[in-house]
N, C-alpha and C positions, 0 to 999 in steps of 0.2 A: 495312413499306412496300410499296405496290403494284409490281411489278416494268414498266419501260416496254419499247419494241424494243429500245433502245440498250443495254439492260442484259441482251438476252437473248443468251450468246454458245456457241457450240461444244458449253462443258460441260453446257448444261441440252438440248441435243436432237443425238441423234449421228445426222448428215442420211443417214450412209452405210450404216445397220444398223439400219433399224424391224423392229419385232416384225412377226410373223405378222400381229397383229392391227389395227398399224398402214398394212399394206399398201394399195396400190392392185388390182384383181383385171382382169383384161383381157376382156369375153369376144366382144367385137370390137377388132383396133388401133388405137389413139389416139395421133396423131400431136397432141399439145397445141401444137408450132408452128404447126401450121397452123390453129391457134381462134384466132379474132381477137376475139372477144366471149363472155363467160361471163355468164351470169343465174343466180341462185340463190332459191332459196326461201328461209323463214325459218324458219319454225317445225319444230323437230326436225333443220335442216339447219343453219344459221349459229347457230342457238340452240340446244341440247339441254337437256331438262326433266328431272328426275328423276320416270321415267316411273309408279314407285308412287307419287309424292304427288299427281303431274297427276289420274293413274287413281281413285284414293281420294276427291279433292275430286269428281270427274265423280260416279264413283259415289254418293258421298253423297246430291249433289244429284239424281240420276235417280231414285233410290229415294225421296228428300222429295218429289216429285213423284207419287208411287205411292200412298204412305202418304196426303197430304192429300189422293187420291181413294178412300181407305178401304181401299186393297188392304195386308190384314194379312201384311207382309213388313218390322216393324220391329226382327225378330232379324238378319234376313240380314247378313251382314257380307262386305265385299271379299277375294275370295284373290286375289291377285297372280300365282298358279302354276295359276289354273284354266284358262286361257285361255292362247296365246302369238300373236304375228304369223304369217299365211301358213296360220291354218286357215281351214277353209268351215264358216259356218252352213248346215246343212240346215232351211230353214225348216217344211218339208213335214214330216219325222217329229222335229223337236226337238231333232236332233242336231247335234254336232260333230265334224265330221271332219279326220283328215291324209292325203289322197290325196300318191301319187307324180306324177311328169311326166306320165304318163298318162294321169289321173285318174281311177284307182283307189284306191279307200281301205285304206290301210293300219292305222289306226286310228281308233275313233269311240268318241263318247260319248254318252250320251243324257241329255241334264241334266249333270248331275254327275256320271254313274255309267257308270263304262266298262264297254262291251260287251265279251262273252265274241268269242270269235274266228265262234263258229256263228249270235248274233244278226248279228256284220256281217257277215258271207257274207250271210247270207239277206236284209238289208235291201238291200245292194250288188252283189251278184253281176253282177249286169246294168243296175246305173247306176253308172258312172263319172261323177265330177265332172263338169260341163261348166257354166264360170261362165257361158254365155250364157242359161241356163236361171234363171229369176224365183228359183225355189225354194234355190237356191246364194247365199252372200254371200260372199263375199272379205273375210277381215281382214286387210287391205294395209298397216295401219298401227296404229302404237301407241295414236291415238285410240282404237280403236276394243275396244280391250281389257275396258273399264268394262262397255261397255253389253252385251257378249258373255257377261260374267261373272255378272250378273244374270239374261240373258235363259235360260242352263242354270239357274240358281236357280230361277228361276218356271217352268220347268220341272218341274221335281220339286214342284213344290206345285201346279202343275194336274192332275199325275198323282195326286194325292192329294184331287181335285176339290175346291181350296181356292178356284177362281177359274169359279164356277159359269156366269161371265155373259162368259168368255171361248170363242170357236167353234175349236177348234182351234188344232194350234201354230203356223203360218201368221199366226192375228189375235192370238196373245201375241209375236210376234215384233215385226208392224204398231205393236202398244200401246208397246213398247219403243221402238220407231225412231221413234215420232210425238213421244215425252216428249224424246227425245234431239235430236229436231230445234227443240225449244221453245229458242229463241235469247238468251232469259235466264240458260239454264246457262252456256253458252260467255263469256256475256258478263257475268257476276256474279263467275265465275273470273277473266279474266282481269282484272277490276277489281281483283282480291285480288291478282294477280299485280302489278300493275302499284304496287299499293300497299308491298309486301314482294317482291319479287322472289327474295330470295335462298334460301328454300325450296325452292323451286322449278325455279332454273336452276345445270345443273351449267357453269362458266365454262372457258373452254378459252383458255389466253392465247395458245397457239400460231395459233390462227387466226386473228389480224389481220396475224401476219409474213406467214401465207401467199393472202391477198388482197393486202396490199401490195406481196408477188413479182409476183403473176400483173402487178398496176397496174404497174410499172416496167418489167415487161418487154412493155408496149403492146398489153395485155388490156383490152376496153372494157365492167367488169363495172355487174351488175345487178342489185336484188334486187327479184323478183315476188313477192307475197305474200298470199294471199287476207285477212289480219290488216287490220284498219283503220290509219289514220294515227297516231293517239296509241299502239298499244299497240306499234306496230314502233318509234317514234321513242322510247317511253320503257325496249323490252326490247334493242331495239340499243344506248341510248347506256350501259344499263344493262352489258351483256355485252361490248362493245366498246371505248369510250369509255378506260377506263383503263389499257391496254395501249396505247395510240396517244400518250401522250406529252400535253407541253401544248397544242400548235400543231395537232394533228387529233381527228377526232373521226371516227365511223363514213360519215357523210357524204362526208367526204373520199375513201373508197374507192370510190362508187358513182357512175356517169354518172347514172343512172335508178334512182326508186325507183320502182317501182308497186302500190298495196296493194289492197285488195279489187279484187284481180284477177277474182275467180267460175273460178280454175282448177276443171275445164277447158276452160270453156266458151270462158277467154283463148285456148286452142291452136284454136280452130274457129271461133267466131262475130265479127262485128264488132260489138263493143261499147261504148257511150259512153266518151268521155275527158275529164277531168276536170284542174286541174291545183292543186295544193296553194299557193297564191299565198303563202300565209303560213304559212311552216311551224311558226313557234310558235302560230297560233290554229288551226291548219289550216283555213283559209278555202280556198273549194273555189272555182273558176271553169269552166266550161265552154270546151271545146276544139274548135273547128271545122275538120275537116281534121288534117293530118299532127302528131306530135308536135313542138313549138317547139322542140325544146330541153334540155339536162342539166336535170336535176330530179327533183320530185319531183310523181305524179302516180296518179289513184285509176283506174282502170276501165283503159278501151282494149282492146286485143286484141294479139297477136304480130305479127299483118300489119303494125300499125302500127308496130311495133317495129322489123321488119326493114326498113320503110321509110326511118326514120329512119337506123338504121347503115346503111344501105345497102349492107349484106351478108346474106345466108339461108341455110339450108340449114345445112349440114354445117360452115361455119366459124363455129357459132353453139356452144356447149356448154350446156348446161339441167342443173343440179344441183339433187338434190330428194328426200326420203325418203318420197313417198307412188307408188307403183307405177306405177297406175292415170293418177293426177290430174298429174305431175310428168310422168315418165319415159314412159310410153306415149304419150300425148297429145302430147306433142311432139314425139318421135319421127314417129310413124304422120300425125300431120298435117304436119306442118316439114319434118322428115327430120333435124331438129337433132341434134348428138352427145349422147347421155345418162348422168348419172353419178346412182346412186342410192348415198346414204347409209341405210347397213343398221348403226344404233349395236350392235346386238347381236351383231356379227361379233367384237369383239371379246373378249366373253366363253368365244362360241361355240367361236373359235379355242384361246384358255387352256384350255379342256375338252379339246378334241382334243390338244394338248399332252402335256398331263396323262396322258391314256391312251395315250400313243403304247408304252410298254413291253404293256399289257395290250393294247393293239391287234394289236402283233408276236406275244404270242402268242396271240393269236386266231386270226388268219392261218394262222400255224404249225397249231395244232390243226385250224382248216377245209382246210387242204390234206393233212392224215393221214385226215382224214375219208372227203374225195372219192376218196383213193387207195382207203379201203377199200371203198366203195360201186362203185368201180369193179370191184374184184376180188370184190365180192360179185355184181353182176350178171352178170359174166363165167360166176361158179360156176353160175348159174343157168341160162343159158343154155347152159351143156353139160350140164348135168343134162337140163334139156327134149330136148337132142336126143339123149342116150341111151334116155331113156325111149321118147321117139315114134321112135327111129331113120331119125332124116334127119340130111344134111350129114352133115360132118366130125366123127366120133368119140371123145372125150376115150379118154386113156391108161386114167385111173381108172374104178374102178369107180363105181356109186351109192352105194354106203354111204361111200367115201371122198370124196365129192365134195357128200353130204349132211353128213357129219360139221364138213367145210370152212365150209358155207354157216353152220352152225350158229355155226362160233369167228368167223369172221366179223362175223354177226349181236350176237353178245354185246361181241365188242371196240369195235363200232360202239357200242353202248348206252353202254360206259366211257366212250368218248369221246364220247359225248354231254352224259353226269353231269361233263365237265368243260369241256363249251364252255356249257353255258346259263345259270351264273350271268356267265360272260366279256358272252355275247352280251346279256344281261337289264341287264348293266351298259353297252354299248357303246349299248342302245336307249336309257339312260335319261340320258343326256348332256344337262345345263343343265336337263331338263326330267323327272322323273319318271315322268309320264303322256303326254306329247308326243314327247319326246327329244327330237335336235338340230333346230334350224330347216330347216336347209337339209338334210337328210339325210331318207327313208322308208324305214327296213329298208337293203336293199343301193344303192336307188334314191336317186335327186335326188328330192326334196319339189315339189311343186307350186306352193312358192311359188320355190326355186331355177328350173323352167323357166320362169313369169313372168319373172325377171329375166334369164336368158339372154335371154329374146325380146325384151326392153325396153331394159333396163341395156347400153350400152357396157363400160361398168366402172362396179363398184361396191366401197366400200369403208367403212369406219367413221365415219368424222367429216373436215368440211374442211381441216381441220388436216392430214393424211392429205397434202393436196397439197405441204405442204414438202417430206417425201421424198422426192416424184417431180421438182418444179421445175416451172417453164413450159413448160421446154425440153423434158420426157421426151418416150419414143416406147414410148408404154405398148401391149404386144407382146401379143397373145393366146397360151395355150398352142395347140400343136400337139392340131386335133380328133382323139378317137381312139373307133372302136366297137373292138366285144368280139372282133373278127377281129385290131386291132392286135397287131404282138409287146409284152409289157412289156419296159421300158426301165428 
């Protein structure tokens, strides 16, 4: 039997000790008493998809697209591990990269096939990432997985001149994005979704208690959606509906619904407003002037939004898993507070976990390292000034102090042959060929300073916000550069 709120008590969620993974992350403070209004997205945010069967059906269907224009690519098959969120396609030389905060690449791939460390030097050395540049793509999101995973595919088969009447990888990139924008995929999917749902969507029962907190405790939420009318009202009442008991329904939790919103054009442009009169036909009406009223409504824009609540700005909260389209956009135009939902923190986190012993001695072994490298320069450096006799003079002679350099030199090497499988393993966290999301070698990933610049806080799933309450006063850690003392 389906379990309702009434039935969820203490023992199914202990509110006072979430996992790592279940946390909230701060990287501005968020005082949640003072939101008075929350908006949320749907897809991937209130809804989460089981993101390799989402990826699989895309995929299939982009490549039936390919295929019935003759292009022989009907062996290729989906990897799910080729690709992760928060790489750059380089459209320009065919590549995929992981740049740092920086944007410098720490790792690439060319198609399929990862570059030795001297082809990226030489491709990279003096272009660092910079998404404002055409040739750079951002994969901000989980959509976008499929069509990245093909696009290195037909890579390595233009390299192999199988795609004679493509000009570069630039127009096999164009070819990819054009099939992907053909709005029959998106929308042949989600009729399959909307037909069988439960493939597809992973169900979270905790997250209708914690909309229903925010609503009691005089939160005036909202869900924005670029998704049309029918497929939000039949994948919310699907995901929602049976956790709310008899007497509510998803409905009940939202002041305003608004779906093909054109995020993000919702956070900048004013845009027609529409109002859903009949929400079981979805018969549409035309809207002249301000928002009328709780409901449910297709278009508009935020202005109109904030008109209506007759609040803006900073007491407004916007929760959303797309970088860009959600979290920037509203911020940088509104000023609104931003929570990004990042599902893969969770996994992410369990990995870190896991390695926390082999991490320790990681640590341990790089701080014997650096001792000796320090004592190895040192030798060096009084060697040079025996030899040239300048400065301050060592005790020892050359031969003792070359002999030095030498046990040095070798014990450094031991302890090399025992940090590189630690560190090989430390790179290859969640991801094989990427390693962690949000991690670049020693560095924060390029898609982590994205979210610092955007994201308030961001955390795993909305569910997340039981832990915290309405009422938390969600604290940023104390900023620290490489001068701080550790703590």
């Amino acid at each position: 039997m389906t379990a309702t709120l009434s039935s969820m008590t203490e023992s199914t969620l202990d509110l006072e000790h979430s996992p790592p993974g279940r946390q909230i992350y701060s990287n501005r403070t968020l005082n949640l008493r003072t939101i008075r209004a929350i908006g949320y997205d749907m897809d991937y945010t209130l809804v989460h998809y089981r993101a390799d069967v989402w990826e699989q059906k895309v995929y299939d269907r982009l490549k039936g697209l390919f295929v019935a224009d003759d292009w022989p690519i009907g062996d290729l098959e989906f990897d799910p591990d080729l690709v992760i969120r928060g790489l750059v396609i380089d459209a320009e030389l065919g590549n995929i990269v992981k740049a740092n905060r920086f944007g410098y690449v720490m790792r690439a791939a060319h198609g399929t096939r990862a570059m030795s460390f001297e082809e990226q030097r030489e491709a990279y050395r003096h272009t660092p990432v910079d998404l404002s540049e055409p040739r750079f793509f951002f994969l901000n999101t989980l959509f976008s997985l499929s069509a990245s995973c093909l696009y290195s595919q037909l890579v390595d088969l233009y390299d192999r001149h199988v795609f004679p009447e493509v000009h570069g990888y630039e127009d096999l990139f164009r070819q990819v994005q054009a099939r992907l924008d053909e709005t029959h995929i998106e929308g042949s999917l989600k009729a399959e979704i909307m037909a069988d749902p439960e493939p597809f969507i992973v169900l979270d029962p905790q997250a209708p208690m914690a909309l229903l907190d925010q609503l009691q405790a005089g939160k005036r939420l909202m869900l924005i959606s670029n998704s049309e009318w029918p497929y939000a009202q039949k994948i919310m009442s699907y995901a929602y509906d049976r956790y709310l008991g008899p007497d509510r329904t998803w409905r009940d939790l939202f002041e305003l619904v608004i779906v093909g919103a054109r995020k993000p054009g919702f956070f900048s442009y004013q845009l027609p407003l529409f109002s859903i009169a009949d929400e079981e036909a979805g018969l549409l009406q035309p809207v002249a002037g301000p928002i009328p009223g709780p409901g449910a409504y297709l278009g508009g824009d935020a202005t109109k939004v904030e008109e209506y609540l007759g609040i803006s700005g900073a007491a407004i909260l916007y929760v959303g898993d797309h970088i860009f389209a959600d979290v920037k956009m509203s911020k940088s135009s509104l000023r609104w507070r931003t929570a990004l939902i990042l599902r893969e923190l969770e996994e992410e986190l369990a990995a870190v976990e896991a390695f926390r012993d082999t991490e320790k001695e990681l640590v341990g072994l790089m701080t014997e390292k650096v001792e000796l490298e320090t004592a190895h320069s040192r030798a060096r450096l009084a060697l040079q000034r025996l030899q040239l006799d300048y400065g301050e003079q060592p005790a020892a002679d050359p031969k003792e102090i070359t002999a030095e350099i030498a046990r040095l030199r070798t014990k450094t090497e031991e302890l090399d042959a025992r940090i590189a499988p630690l560190a090989r393993a430390a790179s290859e966290l969640e991801n094989p060929s990427w390693g962690a999301l949000l991690r670049a070698g020693n560095d924060k990933s390029h898609l982590a300073r994205q979210i610092e610049g955007s994201a308030d806080v961001y955390t795993s799933r909305v569910s997340n916000f039981l832990f915290a309450t309405p009422f938390a006063y969600l604290r940023s850690r104390r900023g620290t550069m490489p001068h701080d003392p550790l703590i």
